[in-house]
N, C-alpha and C positions, 0 to 999 in steps of 0.2 A: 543469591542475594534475595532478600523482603524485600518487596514495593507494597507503598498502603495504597496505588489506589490501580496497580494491576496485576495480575495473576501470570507470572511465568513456569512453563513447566516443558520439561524436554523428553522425546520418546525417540531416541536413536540420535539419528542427524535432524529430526526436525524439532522445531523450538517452535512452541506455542503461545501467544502475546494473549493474554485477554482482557480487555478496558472490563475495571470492576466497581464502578462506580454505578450498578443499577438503580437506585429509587433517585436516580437522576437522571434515567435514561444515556448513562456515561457519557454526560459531559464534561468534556476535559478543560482542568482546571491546567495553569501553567506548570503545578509539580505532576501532572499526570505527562503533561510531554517532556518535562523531564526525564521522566524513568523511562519515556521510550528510547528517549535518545541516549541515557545510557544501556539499553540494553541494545540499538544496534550499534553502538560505539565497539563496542569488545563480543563479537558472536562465537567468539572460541572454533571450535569445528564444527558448528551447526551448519547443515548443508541448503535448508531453506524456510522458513521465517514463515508462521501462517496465525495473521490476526482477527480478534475476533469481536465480541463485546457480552458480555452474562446479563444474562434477563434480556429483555423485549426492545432492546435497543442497540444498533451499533455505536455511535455516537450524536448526540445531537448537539454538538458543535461546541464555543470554549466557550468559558465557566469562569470569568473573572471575579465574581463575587466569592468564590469559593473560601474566603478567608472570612468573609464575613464581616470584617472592621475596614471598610473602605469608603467611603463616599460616592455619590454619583460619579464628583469631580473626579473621583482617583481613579475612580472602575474606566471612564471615559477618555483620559489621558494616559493612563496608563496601556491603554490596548496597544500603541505604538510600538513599546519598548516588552510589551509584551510577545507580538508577533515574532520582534525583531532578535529577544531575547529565549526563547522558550519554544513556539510554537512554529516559526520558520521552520528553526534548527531540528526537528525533530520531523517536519514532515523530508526535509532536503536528507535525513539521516535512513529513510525507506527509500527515498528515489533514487541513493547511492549505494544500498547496499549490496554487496559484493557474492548475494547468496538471493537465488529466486524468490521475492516474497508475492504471497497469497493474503485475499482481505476474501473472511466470508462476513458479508453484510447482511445481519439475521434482522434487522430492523431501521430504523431514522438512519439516515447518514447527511446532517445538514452540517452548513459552516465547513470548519476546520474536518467536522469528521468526514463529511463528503471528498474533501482533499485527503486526510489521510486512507481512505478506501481505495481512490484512482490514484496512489503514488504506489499502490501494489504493482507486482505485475501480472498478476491474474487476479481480478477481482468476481467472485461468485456473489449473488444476493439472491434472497430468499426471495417468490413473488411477491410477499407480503413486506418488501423493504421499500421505502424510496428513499431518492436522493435529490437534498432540496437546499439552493442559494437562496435565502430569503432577505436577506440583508437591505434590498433594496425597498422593503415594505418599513423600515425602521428607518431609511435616507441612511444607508451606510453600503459598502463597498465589499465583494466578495474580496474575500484575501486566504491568506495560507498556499497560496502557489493558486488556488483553483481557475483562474483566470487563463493560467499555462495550462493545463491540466484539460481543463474542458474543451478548450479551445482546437487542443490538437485530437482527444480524443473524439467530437462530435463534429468538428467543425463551426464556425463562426455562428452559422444562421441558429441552430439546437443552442449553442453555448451564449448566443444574446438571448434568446427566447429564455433559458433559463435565469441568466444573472439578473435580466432588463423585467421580467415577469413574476420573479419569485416565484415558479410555478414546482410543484412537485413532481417528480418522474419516479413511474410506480418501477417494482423488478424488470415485471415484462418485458416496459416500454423502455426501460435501459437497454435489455439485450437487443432488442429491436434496432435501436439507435448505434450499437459497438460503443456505448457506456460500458460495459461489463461484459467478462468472458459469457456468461451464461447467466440465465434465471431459472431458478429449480422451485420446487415444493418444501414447504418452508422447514416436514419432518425427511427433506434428505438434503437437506445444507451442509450440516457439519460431514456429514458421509462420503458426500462428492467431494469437500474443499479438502478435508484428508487426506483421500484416495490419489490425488491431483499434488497436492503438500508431499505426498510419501514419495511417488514418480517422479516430481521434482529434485528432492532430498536425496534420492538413488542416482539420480542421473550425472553426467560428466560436469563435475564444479566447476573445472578454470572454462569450460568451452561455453557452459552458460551463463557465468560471468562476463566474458568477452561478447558474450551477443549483447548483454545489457548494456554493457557499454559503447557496443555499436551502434543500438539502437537509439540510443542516449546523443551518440554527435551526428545518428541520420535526422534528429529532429530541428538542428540549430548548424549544423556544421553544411560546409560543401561535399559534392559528393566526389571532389578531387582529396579531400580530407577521410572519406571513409573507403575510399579506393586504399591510403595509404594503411591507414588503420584496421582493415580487414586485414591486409596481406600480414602485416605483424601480427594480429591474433592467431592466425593462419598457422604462420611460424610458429609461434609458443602453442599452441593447440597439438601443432601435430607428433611436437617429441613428446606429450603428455602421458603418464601410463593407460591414460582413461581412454586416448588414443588408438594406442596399441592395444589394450582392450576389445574395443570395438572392431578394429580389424580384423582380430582372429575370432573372433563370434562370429561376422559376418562370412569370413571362410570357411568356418566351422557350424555354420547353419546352427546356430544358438543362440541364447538372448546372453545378451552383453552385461555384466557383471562391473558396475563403474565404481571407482573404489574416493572419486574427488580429488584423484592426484592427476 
């Protein structure tokens, strides 16, 4: 399928998202989370998901004017039904998907886009990226999940400093913080989030699925809840082919060959 305002392209089992909205630093408008959300709606047998942004930006957050015939009033009122309708749905549409996704952050990642970066599950950024809540310099309130998001990823004291300060956090001072998997050199982003995208894509589908969504109720859940739900993934992991794969490489002193079944 065309999207007009993202670029999809697939090399094996990995599927490539990229926000193409550059002489706007791809800020996304409510049809750009659209298309994301149908492109993780239906991933056919894409094994892991790796997004990104063209030209000098990852996103710099939503774009309600993007129509152009709205009013302040509409642009203003409408953010509600926007979040609720569009931009939710699409960031909750990465945080469930069913297949390892990777964000390489090649530049801005404010607002919405700062939240769709950390709904990855590996997110890479360039040094030259940061990630910035400024919402509170305009008397307005983080949203898009990042509230959830920060909070668990930095902790409260980093995650008020950022919401309550508007302040920018450059690559480094991301990885520094476990903001993000890593901070690289801005000409080996794409090479590393790849390299990482491809090992992902190769690796055993159901058992890494199952850790996502382990991980997913160790965040909110009891841990009498994921005592029960480890052992069930347990189960279904272990009669997997990807399984038995792995067993007989490890007997056979070989690298394991995982096929996503």
């Amino acid at each position: 399928m065309t999207y007009e305002t993202i670029l999809v392209t697939r090399d094996g089992p990995l599927l490539t998202v990229t926000l193409n909205r550059p002489d706007r630093l791809n800020a996304m408008p409510p049809q750009m989370a659209d298309e994301i959300c149908d492109v993780f709606y239906d991933l056919g047998d894409a094994r892991a998901v790796l997004i990104t942004g063209e030209g000098k930006g990852f996103c710099s957050g939503a774009d309600l004017s993007a129509r152009g015939d709205r009013s302040e009033a509409d642009l203003k009122g409408g953010s509600h039904k926007a979040l609720q309708n569009h931009y939710n749905p699409a960031i909750s549409q990465v945080l469930r998907a069913p297949v390892p996704v990777i964000c390489a952050v090649n530049g801005p990642a404010a607002g919405v886009g700062c939240s769709l970066a950390l709904a990855a599950d590996f997110t890479i950024a360039s040094k030259s990226a940061y990630f910035l809540q400024a919402f509170v310099n305009i008397g307005l309130v983080p949203d898009g999940g990042s509230t959830w998001l920060l909070s668990r990823a930095i902790g409260r004291a980093r995650a008020t400093r950022m919401m309550m300060l508007g302040e920018k956090i450059g690559g480094e001072q991301a990885e520094e913080w476990g903001l993000v998997y890593k901070a690289v050199e801005p000409d080996q982003l794409m090479s590393e989030a790849r390299t990482l995208a491809e090992k992902l894509a190769n690796g055993p589908t159901q058992a890494i699925r199952m850790i996502k969504e382990n991980l997913n109720l160790a965040l909110d859940g009891t841990v009498q809840q994921v005592f029960v739900q480890e052992a069930e993934a347990q189960r279904i992991a272990g009669v997997s082919e990807d399984a038995k794969e792995g067993g007989m490489a490890f007997l056979e002193k070989r690298k394991a060959e995982f096929k996503g079944a």
